[in-house]
C-alpha positions in Angstrom: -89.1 13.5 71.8 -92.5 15.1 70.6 -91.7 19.1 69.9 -94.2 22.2 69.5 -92.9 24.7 66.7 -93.2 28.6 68.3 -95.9 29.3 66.5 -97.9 26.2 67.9 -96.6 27.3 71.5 -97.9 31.1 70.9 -101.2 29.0 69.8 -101.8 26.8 72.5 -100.2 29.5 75.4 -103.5 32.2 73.8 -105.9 29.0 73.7 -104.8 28.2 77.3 -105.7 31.6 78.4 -108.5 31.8 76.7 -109.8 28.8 78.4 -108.5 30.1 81.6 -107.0 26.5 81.8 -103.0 28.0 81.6 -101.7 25.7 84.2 -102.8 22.5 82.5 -100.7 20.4 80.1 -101.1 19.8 76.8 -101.9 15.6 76.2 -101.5 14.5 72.3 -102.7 11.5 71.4 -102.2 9.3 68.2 -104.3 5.8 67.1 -104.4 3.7 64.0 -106.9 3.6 62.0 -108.3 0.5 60.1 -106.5 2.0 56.7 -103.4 1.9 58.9 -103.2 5.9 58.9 -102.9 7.4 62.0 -106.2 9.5 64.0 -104.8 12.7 66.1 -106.0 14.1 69.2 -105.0 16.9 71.5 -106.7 18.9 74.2 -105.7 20.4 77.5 -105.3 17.7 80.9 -105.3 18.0 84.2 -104.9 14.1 85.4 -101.7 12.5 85.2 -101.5 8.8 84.3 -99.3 5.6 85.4 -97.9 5.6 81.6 -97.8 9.1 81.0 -94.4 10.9 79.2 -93.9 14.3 79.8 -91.7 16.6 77.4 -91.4 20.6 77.6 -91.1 22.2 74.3 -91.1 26.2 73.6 -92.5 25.9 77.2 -95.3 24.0 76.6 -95.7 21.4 78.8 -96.7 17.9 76.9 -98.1 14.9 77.9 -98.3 11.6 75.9 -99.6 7.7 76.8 -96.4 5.4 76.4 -98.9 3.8 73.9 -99.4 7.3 71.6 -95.5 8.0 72.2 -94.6 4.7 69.9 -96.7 6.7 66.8 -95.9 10.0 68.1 -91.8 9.8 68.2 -90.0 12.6 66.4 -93.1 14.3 65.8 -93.4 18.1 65.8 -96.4 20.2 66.6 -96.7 23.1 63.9 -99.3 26.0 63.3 -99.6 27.1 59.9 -101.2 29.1 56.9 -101.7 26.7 54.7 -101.7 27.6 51.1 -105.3 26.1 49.8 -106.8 27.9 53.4 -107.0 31.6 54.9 -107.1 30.5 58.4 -104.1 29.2 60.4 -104.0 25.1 61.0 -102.1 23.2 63.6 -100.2 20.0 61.6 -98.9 17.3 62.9 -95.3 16.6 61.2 -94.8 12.9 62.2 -92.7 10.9 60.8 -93.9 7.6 61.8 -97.2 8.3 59.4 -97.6 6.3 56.6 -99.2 9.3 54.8 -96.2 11.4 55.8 -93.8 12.9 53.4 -91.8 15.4 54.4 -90.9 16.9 50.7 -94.2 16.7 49.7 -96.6 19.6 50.2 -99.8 19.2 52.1 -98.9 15.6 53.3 -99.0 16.4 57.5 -101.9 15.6 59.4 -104.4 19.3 59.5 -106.3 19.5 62.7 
């Protein structure tokens, strides 16, 4: 299951309608890099595809390929004030990532 934190769904629901695009889902993607680390992507969709995986989390409709699902598992969408910024961040807290280390600070994935 891939989550969205209720910050990240406040987020994404004001980006929505700021983009007048509230009726789309949300597709998060996930690749490997060459150093094995893993590349992020997320944006708003209006085509479904034959592998798609949906999820609803904090009412944010989600869509993820079956291939990006196998990175993605147990992964949870957050938006945060980090402490070396000022401005809010949305992380990605994904367990599957090498780089990922949930006691240490500043290891998810800032987009």
């Amino acid at each position: 299951m891939i989550t969205v934190s209720k910050s990240a769904a406040e987020q994404i629901n004001a980006s929505a309608k700021q983009s007048q695009v509230e009726n789309l889902k949300l597709r998060i993607a996930a690749k490997k890099k060459e150093d094995g680390s893993l590349e992020y992507l997320m944006g708003f969709e209006d085509r479904d595809l034959d592998d798609d995986i949906y999820f609803d989390s904090e009412g944010i409709q989600i869509v993820v390929s079956a291939a990006s699902y196998e990175l993605l598992k147990d992964t949870e969408l957050d938006y945060v004030k980090l402490d070396d910024h000022e401005e809010m961040q949305f992380i990605f807290k994904n367990p599957n990532d090498p780089n990922y280390n949930p006691g240490e600070s500043g290891s998810e994935h800032h987009f």
